[in-house]
C-alpha positions as CSV (number, residue, x, y, z in Angstrom):
1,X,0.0,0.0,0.0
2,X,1.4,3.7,-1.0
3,X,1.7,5.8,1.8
4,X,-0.5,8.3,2.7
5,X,-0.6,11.5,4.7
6,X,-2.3,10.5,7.4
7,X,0.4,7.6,8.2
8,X,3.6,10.1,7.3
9,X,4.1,12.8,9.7
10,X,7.1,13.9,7.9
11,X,8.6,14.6,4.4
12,X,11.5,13.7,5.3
13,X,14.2,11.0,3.4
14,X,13.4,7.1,4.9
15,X,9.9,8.2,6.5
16,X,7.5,6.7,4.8
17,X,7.9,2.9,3.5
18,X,6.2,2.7,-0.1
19,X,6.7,0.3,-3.3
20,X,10.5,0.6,-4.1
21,X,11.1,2.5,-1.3
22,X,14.2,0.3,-0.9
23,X,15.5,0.1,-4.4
24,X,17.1,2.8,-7.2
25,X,14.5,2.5,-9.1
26,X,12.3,4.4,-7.2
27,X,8.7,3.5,-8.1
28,X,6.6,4.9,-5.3
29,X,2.7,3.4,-6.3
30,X,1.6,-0.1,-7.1
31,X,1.4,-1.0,-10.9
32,X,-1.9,-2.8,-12.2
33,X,0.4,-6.0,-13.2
34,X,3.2,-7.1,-12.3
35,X,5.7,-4.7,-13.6
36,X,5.1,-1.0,-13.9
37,X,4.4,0.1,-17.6
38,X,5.8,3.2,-19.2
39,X,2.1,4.9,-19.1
40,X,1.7,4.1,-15.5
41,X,5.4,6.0,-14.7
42,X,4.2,9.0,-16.9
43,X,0.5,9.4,-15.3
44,X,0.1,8.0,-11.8
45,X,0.3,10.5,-8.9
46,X,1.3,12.9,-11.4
47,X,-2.2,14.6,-9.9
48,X,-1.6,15.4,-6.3
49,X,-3.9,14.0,-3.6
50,X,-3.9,14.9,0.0
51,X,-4.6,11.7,0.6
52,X,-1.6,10.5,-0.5
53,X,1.5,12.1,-0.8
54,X,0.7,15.9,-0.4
55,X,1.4,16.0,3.6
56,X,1.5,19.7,4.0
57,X,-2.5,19.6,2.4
58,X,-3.2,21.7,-0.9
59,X,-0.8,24.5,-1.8
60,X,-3.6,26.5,-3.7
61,X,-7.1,26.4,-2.8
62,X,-10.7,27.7,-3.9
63,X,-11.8,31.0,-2.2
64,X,-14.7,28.2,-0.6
65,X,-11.9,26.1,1.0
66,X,-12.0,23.6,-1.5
67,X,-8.5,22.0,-3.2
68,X,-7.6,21.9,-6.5
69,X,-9.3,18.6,-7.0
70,X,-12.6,17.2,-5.1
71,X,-14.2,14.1,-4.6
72,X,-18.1,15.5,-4.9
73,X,-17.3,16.7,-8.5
74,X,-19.3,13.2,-9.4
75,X,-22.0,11.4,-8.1
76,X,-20.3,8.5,-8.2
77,X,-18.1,7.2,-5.6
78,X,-15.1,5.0,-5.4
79,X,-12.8,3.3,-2.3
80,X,-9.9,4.2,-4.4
81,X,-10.2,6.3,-7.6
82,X,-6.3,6.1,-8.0
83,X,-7.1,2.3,-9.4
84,X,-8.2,3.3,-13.1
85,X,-5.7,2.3,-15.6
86,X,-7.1,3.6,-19.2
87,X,-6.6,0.4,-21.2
88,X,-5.3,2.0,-24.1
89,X,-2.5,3.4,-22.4
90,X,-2.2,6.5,-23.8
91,X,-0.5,9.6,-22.5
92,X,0.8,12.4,-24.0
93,X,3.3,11.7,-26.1
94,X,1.9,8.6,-27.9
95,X,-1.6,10.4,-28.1
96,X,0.4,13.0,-30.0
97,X,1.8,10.5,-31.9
98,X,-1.1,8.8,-33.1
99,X,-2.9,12.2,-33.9
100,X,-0.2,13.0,-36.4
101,X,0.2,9.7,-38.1
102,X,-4.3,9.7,-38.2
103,X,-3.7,13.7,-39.9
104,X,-1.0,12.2,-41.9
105,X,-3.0,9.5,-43.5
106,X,-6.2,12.1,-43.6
107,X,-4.6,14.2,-45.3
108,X,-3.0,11.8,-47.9
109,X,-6.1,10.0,-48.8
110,X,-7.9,13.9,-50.0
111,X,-4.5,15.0,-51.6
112,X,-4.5,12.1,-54.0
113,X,-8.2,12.1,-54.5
114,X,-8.2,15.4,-55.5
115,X,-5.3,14.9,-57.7
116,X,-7.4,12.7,-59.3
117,X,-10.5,14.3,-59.8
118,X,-12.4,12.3,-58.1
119,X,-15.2,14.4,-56.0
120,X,-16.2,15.3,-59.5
121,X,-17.7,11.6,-60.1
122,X,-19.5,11.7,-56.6
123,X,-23.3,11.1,-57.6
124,X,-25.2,14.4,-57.3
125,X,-27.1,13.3,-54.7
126,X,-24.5,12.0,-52.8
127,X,-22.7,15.8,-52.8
128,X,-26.0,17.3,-51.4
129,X,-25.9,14.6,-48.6
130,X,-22.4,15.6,-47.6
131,X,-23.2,19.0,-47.7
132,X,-25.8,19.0,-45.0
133,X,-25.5,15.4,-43.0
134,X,-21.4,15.3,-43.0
135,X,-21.3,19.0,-42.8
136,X,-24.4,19.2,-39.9
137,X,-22.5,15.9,-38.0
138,X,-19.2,17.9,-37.8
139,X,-21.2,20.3,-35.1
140,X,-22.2,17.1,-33.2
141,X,-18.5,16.0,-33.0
142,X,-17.4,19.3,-32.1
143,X,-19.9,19.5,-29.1
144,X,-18.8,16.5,-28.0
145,X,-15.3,17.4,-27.7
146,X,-15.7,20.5,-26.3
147,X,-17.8,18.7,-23.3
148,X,-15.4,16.1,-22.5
149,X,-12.3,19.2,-22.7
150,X,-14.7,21.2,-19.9
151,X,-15.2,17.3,-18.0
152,X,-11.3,16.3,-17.8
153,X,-10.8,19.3,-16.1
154,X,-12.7,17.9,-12.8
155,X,-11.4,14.2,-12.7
156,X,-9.5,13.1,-9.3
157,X,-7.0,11.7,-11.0
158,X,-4.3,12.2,-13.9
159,X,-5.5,8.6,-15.1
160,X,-9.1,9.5,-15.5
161,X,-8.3,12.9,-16.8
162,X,-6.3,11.5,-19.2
163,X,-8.8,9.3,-20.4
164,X,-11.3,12.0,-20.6
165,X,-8.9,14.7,-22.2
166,X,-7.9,12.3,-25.2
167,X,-11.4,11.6,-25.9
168,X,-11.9,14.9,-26.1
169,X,-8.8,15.4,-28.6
170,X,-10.5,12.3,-30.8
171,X,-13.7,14.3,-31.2
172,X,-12.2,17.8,-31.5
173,X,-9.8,16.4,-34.2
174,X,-12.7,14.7,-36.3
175,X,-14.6,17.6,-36.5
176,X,-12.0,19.4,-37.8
177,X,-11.1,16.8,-40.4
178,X,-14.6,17.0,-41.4
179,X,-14.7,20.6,-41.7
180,X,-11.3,20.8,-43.9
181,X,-12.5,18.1,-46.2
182,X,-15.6,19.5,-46.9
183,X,-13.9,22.7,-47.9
184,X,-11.4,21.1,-49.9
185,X,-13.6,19.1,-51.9
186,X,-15.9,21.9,-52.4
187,X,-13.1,23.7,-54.1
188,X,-13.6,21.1,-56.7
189,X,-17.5,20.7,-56.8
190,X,-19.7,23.9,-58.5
191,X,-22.2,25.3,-56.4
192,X,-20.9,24.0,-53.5
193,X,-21.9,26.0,-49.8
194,X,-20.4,25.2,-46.9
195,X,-23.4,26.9,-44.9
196,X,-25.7,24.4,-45.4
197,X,-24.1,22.2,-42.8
198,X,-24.9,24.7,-39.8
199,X,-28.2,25.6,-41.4
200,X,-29.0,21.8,-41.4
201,X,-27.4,21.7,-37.6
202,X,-29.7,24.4,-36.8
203,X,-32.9,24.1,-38.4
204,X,-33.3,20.6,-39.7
205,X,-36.3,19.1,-37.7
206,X,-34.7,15.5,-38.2
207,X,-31.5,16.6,-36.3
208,X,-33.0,18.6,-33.5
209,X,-33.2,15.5,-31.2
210,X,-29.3,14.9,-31.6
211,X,-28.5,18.7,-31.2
212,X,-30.7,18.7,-28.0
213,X,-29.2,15.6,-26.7
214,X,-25.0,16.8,-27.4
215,X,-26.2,20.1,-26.3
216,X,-27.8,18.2,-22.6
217,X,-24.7,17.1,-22.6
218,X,-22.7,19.9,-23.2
219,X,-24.9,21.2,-20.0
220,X,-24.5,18.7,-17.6
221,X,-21.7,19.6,-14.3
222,X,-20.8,16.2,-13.4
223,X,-18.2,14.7,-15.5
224,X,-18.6,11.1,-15.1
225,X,-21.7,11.6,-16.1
226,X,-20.6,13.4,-19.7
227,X,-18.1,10.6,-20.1
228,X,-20.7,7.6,-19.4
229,X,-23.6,9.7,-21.8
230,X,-21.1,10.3,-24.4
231,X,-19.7,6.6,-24.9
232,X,-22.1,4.1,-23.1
233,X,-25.1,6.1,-24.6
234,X,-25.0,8.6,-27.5
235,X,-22.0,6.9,-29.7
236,X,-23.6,2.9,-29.8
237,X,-27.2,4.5,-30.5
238,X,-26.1,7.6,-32.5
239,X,-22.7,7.9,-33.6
240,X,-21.8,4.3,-34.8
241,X,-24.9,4.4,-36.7
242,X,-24.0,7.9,-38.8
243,X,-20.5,7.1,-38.9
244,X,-20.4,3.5,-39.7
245,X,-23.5,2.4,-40.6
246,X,-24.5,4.9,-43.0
247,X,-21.7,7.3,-43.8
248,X,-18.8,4.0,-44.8
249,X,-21.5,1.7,-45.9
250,X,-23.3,4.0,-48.1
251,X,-20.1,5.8,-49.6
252,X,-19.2,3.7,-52.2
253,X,-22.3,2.9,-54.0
254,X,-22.0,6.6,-54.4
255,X,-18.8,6.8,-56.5
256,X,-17.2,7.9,-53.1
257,X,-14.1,6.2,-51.2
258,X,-12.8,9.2,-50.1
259,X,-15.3,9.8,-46.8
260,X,-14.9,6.4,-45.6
261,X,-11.1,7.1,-45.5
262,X,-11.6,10.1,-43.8
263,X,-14.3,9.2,-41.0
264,X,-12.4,5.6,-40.5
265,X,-10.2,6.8,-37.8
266,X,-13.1,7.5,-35.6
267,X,-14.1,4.1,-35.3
268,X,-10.4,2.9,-33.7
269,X,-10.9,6.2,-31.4
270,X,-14.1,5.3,-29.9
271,X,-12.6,1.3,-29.7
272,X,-10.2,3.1,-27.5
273,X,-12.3,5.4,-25.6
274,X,-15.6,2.5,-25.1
275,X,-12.3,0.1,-23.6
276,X,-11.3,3.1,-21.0
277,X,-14.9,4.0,-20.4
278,X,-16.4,0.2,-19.8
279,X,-12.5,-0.2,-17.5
280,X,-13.7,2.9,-15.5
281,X,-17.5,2.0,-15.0
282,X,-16.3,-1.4,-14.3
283,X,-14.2,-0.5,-11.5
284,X,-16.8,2.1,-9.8
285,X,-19.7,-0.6,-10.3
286,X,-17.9,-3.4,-8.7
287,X,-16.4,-1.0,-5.6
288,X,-16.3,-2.9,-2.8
289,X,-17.7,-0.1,-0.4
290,X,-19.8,2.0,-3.3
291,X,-20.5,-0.1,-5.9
292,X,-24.5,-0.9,-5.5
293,X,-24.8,2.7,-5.1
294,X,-22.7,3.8,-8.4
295,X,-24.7,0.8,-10.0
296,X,-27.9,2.3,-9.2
297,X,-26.3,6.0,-10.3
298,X,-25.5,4.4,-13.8
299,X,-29.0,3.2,-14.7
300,X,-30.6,5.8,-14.2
């Protein structure tokens, strides 16, 4: 068990016995497996926790009294919410990574379709389609993203916030994607208007009920809740369904292999964020002390 605060009356060398506390290596917390992965060095305790190892309390608080970081920013509740290992992993520098190679490839795939002419063989009704579905879904996205930026700002820990804040950096990047191929392909497509997107967003009866549901979303102040609406809710009954069951099945039979390319990506990010989200849920569910209370929470 790491130490804590309230077993360590001192900060001083040798006072507190912890994992490693006795070897070079240094490694203060206890990894999920056997040995401590790369992820697990870059992200755990990297968020400080009275609880744990910040003795002298919080260094900067809330004109209220409250730390940096609180428990009550969720209705949920947890024995030990530094337990949460995101599955996929990811911290900054490989979440960088992956975003460039993604752009990379994005980016690739319109050059050389343009190049070869091809948004000028998209069926005519296909263009209109793009124009307001793609072009209204790209609003959806974005809202998405900016919710789960405002949610990863409350999480108790680096683990969850990480988790949360690369979700966010999925959706955020897809949206923009969207919006620059649109634009790009309109440069080759006469009479194209890169309004009608919003417009559709906006005043399409058919896409009200999504726009009210991402925009309930966008409202809500507890960010567990965000996270669990977003991927255990709104992406396996809304956004796997525009996405993949319409958008890449449809494409082709419209002279179109360039969108599928394009909107592909965001079916390996929400692989990644359902696995860290159905981890998470998981743990909280099954808490020894809280978890028919968070169970109850989570349906509703």
């Amino acid at each position: 068990m790491p130490a804590t605060s309230s077993s360590v009356g001192s900060g001083a060398a040798g006072a507190a016995i912890f994992a490693d506390s006795d070897s070079r290596k240094y490694r203060y917390f206890d990894p999920k497996g056997q040995r401590a992965t790369h992820y697990e060095d870059m992200t755990v305790d990297v968020q400080p926790d009275p609880e744990r190892y910040l003795i002298q309390d919080w260094i900067i608080s809330f004109a209220d009294g409250k730390g940096a970081y609180v428990k009550q920013n969720t209705a949920a509740q947890s024995s030990n919410w530094h337990a949460f290992r995101a599955p996929d992993q990811e911290w900054e520098r490989t979440h960088y990574q992956r975003q460039s190679k993604i752009e990379t490839m994005v980016q690739s795939v319109i050059n050389n379709a343009r190049k070869s002419g091809t948004p000028k063989t998209f069926d005519k009704a296909w263009v209109k389609i793009l124009q307001t579905q793609l072009g209204a879904w790209k609003h959806a996205e974005f809202g998405l993203g900016t919710s789960l930026m405002q949610a990863q700002r409350y999480g108790y820990t680096q683990m969850i916030n990480n988790a949360t804040l690369t979700n966010s950096s999925y959706k955020l990047r897809l949206a923009q994607d969207i919006t620059l191929y649109l634009a790009e392909i309109g440069m080759d497509l006469p009479g194209w208007d890169d309004e009608l997107g919003k417009k559709t967003w906006l005043e399409d009866k058919n896409w009200q009920g999504t726009r009210e549901a991402v925009e309930t979303i966008m409202g809500a102040t507890d960010y567990l809740e965000q996270y669990f609406a977003i991927n255990i809710v709104f992406e396996p009954l809304v956004g796997e369904v525009f996405r993949s069951g319409f958008l890449m099945q449809i494409a082709a039979a419209n002279h179109d292999f360039i969108t599928p390319a394009v909107i592909s990506a965001a079916e390996a990010d929400y692989e990644r964020n359902l696995a860290n989200t159905i981890d998470l849920m998981h743990m909280l569910a099954n808490d020894e002390t809280h978890g028919a209370a968070n169970r109850k929470l989570f349906q509703g």
